[in-house]
N, C-alpha and C positions, 0 to 999 in steps of 0.2 A: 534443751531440745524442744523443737514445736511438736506439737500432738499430730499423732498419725492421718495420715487423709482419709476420711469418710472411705465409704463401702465403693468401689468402684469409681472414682475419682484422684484425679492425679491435680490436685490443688490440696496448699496447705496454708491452714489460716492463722495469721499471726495478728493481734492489734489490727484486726477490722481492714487486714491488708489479704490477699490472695496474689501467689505468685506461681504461676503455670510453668511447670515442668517437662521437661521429656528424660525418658528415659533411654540414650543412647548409649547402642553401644561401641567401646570405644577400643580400637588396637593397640594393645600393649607388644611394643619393642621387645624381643626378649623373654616372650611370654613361653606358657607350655603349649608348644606344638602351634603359635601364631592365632591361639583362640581367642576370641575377641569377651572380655568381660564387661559387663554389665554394672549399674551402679551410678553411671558419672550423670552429673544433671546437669543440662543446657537449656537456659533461658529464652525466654522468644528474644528479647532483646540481641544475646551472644547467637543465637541464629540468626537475625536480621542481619547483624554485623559484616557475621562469615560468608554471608550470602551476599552480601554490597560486596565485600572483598573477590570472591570468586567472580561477581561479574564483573567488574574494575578489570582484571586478570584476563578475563574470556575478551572482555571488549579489545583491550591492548593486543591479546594476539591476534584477535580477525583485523585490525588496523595494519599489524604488521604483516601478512598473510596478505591483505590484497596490495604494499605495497610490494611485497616479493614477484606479485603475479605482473604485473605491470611494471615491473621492471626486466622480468623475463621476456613478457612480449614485445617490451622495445630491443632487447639482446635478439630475440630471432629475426623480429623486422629484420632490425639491422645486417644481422647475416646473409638475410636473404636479397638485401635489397648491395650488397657490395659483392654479394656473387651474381646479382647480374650488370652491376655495371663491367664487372670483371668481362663477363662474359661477351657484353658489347664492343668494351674497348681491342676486346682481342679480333672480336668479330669485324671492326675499321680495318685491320691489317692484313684481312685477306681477303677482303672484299673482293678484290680484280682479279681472284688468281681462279674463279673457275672451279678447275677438281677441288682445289685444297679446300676454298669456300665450302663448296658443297660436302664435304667431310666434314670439318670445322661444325658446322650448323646441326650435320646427323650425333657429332658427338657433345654439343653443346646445349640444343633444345631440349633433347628428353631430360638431362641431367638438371635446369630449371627449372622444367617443369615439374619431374620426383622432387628437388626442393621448396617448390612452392606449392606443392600439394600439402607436403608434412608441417610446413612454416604453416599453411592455411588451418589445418586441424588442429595443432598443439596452441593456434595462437585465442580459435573456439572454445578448446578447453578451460583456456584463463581468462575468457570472458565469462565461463560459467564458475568457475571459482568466485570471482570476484564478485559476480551478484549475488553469490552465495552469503557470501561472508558480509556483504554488505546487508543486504535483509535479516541475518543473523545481528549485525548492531543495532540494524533501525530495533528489535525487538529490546534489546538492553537497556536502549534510549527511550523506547515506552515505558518500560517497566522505572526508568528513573522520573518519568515524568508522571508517571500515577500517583507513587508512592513519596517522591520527595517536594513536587511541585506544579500541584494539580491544577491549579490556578495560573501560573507564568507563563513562561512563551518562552526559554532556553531550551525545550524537547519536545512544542507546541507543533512542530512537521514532522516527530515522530507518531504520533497520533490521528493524523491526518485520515479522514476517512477516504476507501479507496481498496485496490489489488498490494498486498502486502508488497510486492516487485515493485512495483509504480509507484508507492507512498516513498520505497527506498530511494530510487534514481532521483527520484522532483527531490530528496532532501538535499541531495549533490550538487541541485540546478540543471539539472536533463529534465527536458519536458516531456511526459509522454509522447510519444509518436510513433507512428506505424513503419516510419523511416528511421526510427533510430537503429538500427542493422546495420543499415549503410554505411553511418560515421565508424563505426570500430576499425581496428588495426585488421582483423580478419578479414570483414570486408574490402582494405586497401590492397591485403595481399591478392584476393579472390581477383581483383580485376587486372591484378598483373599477372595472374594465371590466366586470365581469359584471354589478354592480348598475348601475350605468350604463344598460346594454343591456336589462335587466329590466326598467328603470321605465320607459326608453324605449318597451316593446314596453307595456307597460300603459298609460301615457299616450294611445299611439295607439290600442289599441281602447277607453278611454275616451272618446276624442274622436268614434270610431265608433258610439258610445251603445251599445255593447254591456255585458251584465250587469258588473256591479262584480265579481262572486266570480272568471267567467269571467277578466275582464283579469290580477284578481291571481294567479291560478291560472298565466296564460301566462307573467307576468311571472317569475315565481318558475321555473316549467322552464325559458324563457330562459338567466336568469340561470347555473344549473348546469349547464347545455350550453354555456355561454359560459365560463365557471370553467375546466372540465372540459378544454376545446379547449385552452384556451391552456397548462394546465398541461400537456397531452399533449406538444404542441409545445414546451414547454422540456424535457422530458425524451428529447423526438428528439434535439434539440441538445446537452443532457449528454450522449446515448449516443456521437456520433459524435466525441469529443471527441479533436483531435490528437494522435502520441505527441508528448509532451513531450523 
């Protein structure tokens, strides 16, 4: 048995060796009443281990986790984008008829519209998922590059100095930019809500028999105040973005 450790020290000296302990406690299965006993030693070594192991684990699920999100938001695209060809092609076959058109349009536009409002917000949300989880790796991928390979360049843009979000995207190959909004799937939806909303507002004071320039004229500001909203609102929602 080695000799006990000094007065207030948790090392024990063996042959001109010290080996630093913790004393954790540990859950016995089966125990009295689930209470956790004391006693069991772990090594910094078997803590560095369990702790590469955990993040290995954490890493794999956020990889998996942002492909679930992006592949959700190509499922709603999708949805949203064959309800309205749906809704177009139905839209050809009554074109000439007048009353029926004009029904047709009041039962068809608002029902695009409520779907592309909800396609627009849920497809926001998975874009803040995703950078969520993305920024949560770039950190995993620092901490492999401190500690396993301070000197190389395999986690060398995880380090990168910079806005934690911004260090994350440039590792993907997105550049910073003030326009990167635009490119997302929410913004594709955002602007087929805005023509949407445009032709909708022009159809109705055409059907008002007001001037032809006039409608097209509304329809088109519509449209950009509609654009413009939504786009505002997904960059509320990018600002307020959780730490990771």
């Amino acid at each position: 048995m080695p000799p006990a450790p000094q007065h207030g020290s948790g090392v024990w000296y063996r042959r001109r060796e010290a080996v630093v302990v913790w004393w954790a406690p540990i859950r016995v299965p089966g125990g009295s009443g689930g209470r956790a006993r004391t006693g069991e030693r772990v090594t910094e070594q078997e803590r560095a281990q369990a702790l590469v192991t955990a993040l290995t684990t954490e890493h794999f699920v956020l990889q998996t986790s942002r492909s679930a999100t992006v592949a959700e938001s190509v499922g709603r695209a999708t949805v949203f984008l064959s309800t309205l060809s749906a809704g177009l092609i139905g839209l050809g076959f009554v074109a000439g008829k007048g009353t029926v058109a004009a029904a047709y349009l009041a039962a068809v536009m608002p029902t695009l519209l409520v779907v592309g409002w909800l396609t627009f917000v849920r497809l926001t949300q998975t874009t803040v998922e995703n950078a969520v989880d993305l920024q949560r790796i770039r950190r995993i991928r620092a901490y492999y590059h401190e500690q396993f390979e301070p000197d190389g360049q395999f986690f060398a843009d995880a380090v990168a100095p910079g806005d934690n979000a911004r260090v994350a995207w440039a590792a993907t190959g997105v550049p910073p930019s003030r326009f990167a909004m635009l490119y997302t799937a929410a913004a594709m939806v955002a602007a087929i809500n805005s023509l949407l909303a445009g032709a909708a507002a022009a159809l109705l004071l055409a059907l008002a028999r007001t001037v032809l320039e006039a409608g097209i004229a509304a329809g088109v500001v519509i449209a950009v105040l509609a654009f413009a909203a939504q786009i505002r609102f997904q960059s509320r929602v990018m600002s307020r973005l959780p730490e990771p």
